[in-house]
C-alpha positions in Angstrom: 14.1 -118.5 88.2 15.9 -116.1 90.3 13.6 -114.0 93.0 13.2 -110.2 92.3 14.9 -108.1 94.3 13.9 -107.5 98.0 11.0 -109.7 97.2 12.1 -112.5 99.6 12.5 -110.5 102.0 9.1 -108.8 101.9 7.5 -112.3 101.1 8.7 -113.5 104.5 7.2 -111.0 106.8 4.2 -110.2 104.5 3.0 -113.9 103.8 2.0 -115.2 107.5 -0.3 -112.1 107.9 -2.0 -112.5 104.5 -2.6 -116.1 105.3 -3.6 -115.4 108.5 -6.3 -113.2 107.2 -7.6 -115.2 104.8 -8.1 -118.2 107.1 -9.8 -115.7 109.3 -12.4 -114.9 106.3 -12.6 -118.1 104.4 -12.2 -120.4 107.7 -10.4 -123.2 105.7 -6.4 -123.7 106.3 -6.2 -125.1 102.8 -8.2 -122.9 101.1 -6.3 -119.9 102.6 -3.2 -121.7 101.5 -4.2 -121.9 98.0 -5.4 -118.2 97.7 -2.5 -116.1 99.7 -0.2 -118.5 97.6 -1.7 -117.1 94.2 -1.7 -113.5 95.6 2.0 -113.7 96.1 2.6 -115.6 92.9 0.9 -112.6 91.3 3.3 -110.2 93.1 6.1 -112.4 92.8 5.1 -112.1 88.4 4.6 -108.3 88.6 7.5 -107.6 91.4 9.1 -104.9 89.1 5.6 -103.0 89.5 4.3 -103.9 93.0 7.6 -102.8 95.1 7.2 -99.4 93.7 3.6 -99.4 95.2 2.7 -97.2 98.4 0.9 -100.4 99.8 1.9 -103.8 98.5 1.0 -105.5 100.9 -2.3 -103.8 100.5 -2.2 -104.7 96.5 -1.8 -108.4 98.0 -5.0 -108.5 100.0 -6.7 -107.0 97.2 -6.1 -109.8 95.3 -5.9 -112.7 97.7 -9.8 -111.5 98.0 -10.5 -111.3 94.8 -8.8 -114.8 94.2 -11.0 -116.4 97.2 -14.2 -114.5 95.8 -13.7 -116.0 92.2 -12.7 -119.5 93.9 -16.1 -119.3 96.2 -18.1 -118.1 93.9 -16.7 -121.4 91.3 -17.9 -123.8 94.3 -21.1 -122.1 95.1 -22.0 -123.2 91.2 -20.0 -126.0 91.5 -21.8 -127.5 94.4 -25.3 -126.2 92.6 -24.7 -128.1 89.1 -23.5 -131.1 90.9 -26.7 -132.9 91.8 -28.1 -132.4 88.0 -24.6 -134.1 87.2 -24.9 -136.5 89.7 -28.7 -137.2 89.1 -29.3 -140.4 87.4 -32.6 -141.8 85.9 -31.4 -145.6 85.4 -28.2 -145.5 87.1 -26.8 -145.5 90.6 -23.2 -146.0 89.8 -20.9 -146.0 92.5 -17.6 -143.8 92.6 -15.5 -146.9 91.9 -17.5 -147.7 88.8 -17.5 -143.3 87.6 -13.5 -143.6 88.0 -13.5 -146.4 85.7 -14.9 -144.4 83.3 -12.7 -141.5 83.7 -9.3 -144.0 83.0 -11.4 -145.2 80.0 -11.4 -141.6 78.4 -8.8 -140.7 76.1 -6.0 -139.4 77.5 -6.2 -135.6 77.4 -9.7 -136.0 78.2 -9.0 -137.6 81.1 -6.2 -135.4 82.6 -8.6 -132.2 81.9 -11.2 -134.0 84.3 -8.9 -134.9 86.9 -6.9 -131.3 87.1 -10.5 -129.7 86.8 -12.5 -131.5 89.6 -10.0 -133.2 91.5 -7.5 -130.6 91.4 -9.8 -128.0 91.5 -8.0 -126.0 88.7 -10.0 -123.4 86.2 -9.6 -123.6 82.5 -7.0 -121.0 82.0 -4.5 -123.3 84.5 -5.4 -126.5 83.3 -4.5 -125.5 79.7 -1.4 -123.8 81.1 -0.4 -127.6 82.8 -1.3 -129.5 79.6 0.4 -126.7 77.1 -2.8 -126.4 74.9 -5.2 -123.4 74.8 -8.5 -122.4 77.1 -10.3 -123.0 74.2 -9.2 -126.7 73.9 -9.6 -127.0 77.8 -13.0 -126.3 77.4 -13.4 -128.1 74.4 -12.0 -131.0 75.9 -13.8 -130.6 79.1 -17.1 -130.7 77.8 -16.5 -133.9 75.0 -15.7 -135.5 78.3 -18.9 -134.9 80.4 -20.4 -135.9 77.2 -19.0 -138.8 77.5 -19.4 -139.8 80.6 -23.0 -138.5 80.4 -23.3 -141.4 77.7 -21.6 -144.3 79.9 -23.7 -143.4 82.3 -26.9 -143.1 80.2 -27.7 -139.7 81.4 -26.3 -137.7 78.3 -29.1 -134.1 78.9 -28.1 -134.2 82.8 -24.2 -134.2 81.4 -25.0 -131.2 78.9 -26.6 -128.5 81.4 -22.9 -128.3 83.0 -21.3 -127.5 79.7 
């Protein structure tokens, strides 16, 4: 896809001092990465719109926060659901033996998992990777805790993330 016009440009003095700031807030390189790199992707998308703006750069900012609020506020729920999902009654398994599981889901099944907890992707850009809808993602999403609830025989544990 060809870059809007004058965007490069701007994206090359603008970027370092966004990223700059939002290592400064968040404290995490890769995290800063991720959210200054959606912010521009954003700008980049609505180019035609933010160069006629009195501050873009200030429209950036805006939403590089609101990006690292929404992804902060994911883990702080994220990392509060994850001992019920983790909690066992009958089994310890190890996280060997819980990968096993995931490659014996079906396939989408087991793609939703991996872009949702190991890449860290929300519904809306997982179902944008796999071409299906954020209603399927979810779907999907939740059949599969279900099912790995079941294997490892803690199935009610599994159903309070859903």
């Amino acid at each position: 896809m060809r870059k809007p016009d004058g965007f490069e440009a701007w994206y090359r003095t603008t970027y370092p001092r966004v990223f700059t700031a939002m290592v400064g807030i968040c404290g995490d390189r890769n995290v800063a990465a991720e959210v200054a790199d959606e912010a521009f992707l954003r700008a980049w998308r609505h180019w035609e719109r933010v160069s006629t703006m009195d501050a873009p750069e200030g429209w950036t900012y805006r939403v590089a926060l609101n990006v690292l609020r929404t992804q902060l506020r994911r883990r702080r729920v994220e990392r509060r659901l994850l001992p019920r999902m983790l909690r066992r009654a009958d089994v310890d398994a190890p996280a060997g033996e819980v990968w096993e599981l995931v490659r014996a889901l079906p396939p989408r099944q087991r793609v939703a998992i991996v872009l949702r907890y190991v890449g860290d992707l929300d519904e809306q850009h997982i179902a944008d990777a796999m071409g299906i809808t954020r209603g399927t993602v979810a779907s999907t999403l939740a059949t599969a805790r279900r099912a790995l609830g079941a294997a490892l025989h803690d199935e009610d544990v599994v159903e309070d993330c859903s």
